[in-house]
C-alpha positions in Angstrom: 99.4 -21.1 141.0 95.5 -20.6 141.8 96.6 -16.6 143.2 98.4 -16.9 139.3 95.7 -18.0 137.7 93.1 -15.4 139.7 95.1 -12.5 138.8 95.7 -13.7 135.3 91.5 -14.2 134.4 90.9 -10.5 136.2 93.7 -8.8 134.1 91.6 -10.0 130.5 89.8 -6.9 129.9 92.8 -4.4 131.2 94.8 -6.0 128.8 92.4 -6.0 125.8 92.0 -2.4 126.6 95.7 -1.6 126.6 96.3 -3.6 123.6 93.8 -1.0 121.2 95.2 2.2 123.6 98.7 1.1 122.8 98.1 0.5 119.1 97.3 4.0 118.7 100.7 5.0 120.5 102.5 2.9 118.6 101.1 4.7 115.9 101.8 8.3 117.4 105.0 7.4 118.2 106.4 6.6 114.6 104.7 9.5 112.9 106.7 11.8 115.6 110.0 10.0 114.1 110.8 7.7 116.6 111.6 4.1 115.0 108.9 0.8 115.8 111.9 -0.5 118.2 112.5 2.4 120.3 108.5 3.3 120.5 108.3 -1.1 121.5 111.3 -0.1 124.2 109.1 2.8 125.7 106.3 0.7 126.5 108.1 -2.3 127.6 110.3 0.2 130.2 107.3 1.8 131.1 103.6 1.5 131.5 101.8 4.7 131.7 99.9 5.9 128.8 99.6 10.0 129.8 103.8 9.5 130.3 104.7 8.2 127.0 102.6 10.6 125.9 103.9 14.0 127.2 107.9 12.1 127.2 107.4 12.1 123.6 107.0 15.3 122.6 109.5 16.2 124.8 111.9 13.5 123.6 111.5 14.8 120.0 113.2 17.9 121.0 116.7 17.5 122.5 118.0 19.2 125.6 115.0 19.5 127.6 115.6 17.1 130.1 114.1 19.2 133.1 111.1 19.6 131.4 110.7 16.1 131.1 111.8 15.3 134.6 109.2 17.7 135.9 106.3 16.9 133.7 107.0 12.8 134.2 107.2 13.6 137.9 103.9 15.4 137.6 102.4 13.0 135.6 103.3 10.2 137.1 103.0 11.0 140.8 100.3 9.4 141.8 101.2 6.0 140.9 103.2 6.2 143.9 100.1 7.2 146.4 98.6 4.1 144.6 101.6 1.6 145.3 101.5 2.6 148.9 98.0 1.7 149.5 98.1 -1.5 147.5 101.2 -1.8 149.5 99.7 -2.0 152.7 97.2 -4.7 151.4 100.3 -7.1 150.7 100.6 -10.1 152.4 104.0 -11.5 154.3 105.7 -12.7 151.5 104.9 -9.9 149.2 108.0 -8.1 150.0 111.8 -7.2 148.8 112.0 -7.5 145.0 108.6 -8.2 144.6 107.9 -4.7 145.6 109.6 -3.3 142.8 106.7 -5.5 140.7 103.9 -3.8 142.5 105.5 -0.5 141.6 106.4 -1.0 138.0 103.2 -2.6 136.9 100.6 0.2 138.7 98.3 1.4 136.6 95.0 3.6 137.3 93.2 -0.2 135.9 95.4 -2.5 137.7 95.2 -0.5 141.0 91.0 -0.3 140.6 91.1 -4.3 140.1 93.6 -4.7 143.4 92.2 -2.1 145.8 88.8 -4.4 145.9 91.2 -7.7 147.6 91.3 -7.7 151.2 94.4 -9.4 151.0 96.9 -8.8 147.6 99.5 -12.3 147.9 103.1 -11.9 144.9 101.2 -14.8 142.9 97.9 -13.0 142.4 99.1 -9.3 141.8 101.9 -10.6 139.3 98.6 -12.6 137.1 96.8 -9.2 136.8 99.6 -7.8 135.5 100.8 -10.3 133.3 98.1 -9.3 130.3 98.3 -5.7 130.3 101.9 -5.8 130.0 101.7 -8.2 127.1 98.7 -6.0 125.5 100.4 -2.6 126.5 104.0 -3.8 124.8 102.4 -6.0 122.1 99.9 -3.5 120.9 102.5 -0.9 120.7 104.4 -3.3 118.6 101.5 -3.6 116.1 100.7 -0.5 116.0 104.5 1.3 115.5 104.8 -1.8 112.2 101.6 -0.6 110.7 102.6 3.1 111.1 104.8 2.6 108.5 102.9 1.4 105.9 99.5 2.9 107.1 98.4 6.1 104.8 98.9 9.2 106.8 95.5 10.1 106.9 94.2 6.7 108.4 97.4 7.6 110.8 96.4 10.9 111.7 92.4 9.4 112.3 93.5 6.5 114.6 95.7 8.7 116.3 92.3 10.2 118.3 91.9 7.3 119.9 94.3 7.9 122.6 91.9 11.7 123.6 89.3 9.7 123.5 90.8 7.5 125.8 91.4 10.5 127.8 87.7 11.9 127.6 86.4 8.4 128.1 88.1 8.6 131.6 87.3 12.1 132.7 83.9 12.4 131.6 82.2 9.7 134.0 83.6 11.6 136.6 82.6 14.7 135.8 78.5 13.3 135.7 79.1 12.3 139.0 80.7 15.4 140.5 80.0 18.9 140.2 83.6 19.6 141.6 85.6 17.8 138.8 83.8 19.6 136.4 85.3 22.7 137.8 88.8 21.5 137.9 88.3 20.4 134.6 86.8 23.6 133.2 90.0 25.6 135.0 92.4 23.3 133.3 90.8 23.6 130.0 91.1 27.7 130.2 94.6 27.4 131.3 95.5 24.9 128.7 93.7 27.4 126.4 95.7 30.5 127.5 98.7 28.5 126.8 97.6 27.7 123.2 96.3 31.3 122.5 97.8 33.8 124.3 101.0 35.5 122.5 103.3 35.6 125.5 102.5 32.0 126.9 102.9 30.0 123.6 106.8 29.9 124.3 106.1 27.6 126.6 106.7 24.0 126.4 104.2 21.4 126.2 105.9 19.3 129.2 105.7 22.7 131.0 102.1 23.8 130.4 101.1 20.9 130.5 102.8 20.4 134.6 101.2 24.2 135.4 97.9 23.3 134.2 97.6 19.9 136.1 99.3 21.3 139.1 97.1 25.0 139.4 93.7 23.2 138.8 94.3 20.5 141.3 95.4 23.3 144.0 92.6 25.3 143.0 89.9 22.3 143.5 91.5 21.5 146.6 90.9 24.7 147.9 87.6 25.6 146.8 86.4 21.4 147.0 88.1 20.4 150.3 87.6 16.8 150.6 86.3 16.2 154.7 88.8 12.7 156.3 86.3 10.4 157.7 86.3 9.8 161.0 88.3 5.8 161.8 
């Protein structure tokens, strides 16, 4: 219960975060058609904002169910690089069925919180995730009620906040790496060419939005090769 209670105090502020990121979803998601229950299902199912994100647009149009597989696969990779490592900070009993808790409930804010244990015990890991589940379903809830009563230009205003989420993300990086600002800049232009250019904008969203990810990460690899330090 002390591991519990840990986890619980150090998952506040990820959960009050989640709660104002996943009111604005909430919001998105009902002014794309869906109803407040199925965007409420989405977030309780799942727990990755950039996901829900691309799967709706992709969800609003039937019959693309590749693109969605790709894109969420794209998307959502990494969370499984980020299980692994967490993974291997487990303890004993942190195993089985638990496991499928440490996979469900990785987030980019829950995995920064975890990677500083030296030891992650079933108790402590399952505290931190506790809030931003609640905040992440909860404010989607909120968010997908007031939707439909909300004027639609207060709608369309508060539906920023998730890019700025976004920005608010990328942009500390980018001050502290010249690197990422050139993986950013390349997948700007190519999310640009896709927007502008007559034979690209056939494309789907899901789809564009997989090429830019995946060409500006191989790019930055290759130009920004990252040196393995020495054990």
């Amino acid at each position: 219960m002390r591991d519990y209670k840990e986890g619980l105090k150090a998952g506040i502020p990820i959960g009050l975060g989640y709660l104002s990121v996943s009111f604005t979803f909430g919001i998105m998601a009902v002014s794309t058609g869906l109803y407040w229950w199925q965007a409420t299902i989405i977030s309780m199912m799942t727990l990755t904002s950039a996901g829900q994100l691309a799967g709706i647009g992709t969800m609003i149009h039937p019959g693309l169910y590749m693109e969605m597989l790709i894109s969420q696969l794209t998307i959502n990779i990494r969370y499984s690089f980020m299980s692994i490592a967490i993974g291997q900070k487990a303890d004993s009993k942190f195993k089985g069925i638990y496991r499928w808790l440490l996979g469900f409930a990785m987030t980019d804010e829950i995995f920064g919180v975890a990677s500083t244990k030296d030891s992650i015990s079933r108790s402590y890991f399952a505290g931190l995730s506790t809030l931003p589940y609640v905040g992440w379903a909860g404010g989607t809830l909120i968010g997908a009620l007031l939707g439909s009563v909300l004027p639609e230009n207060l709608m369309s205003a508060l539906g920023i906040a998730l890019y700025a989420m976004f920005i608010a993300i990328v942009v500390p990086e980018m001050k502290k790496s010249n690197p990422v600002v050139v993986v950013v800049a390349i997948a700007i232009a190519l999310s640009c060419g896709f927007r502008y250019i007559p034979f690209l904008q056939g494309v789907s969203s899901g789809i564009a939005i997989t090429i830019c990810g995946v060409v500006a990460a191989v790019i930055g690899a290759v130009l920004f090769p990252i040196e393995e330090a020495e054990s």
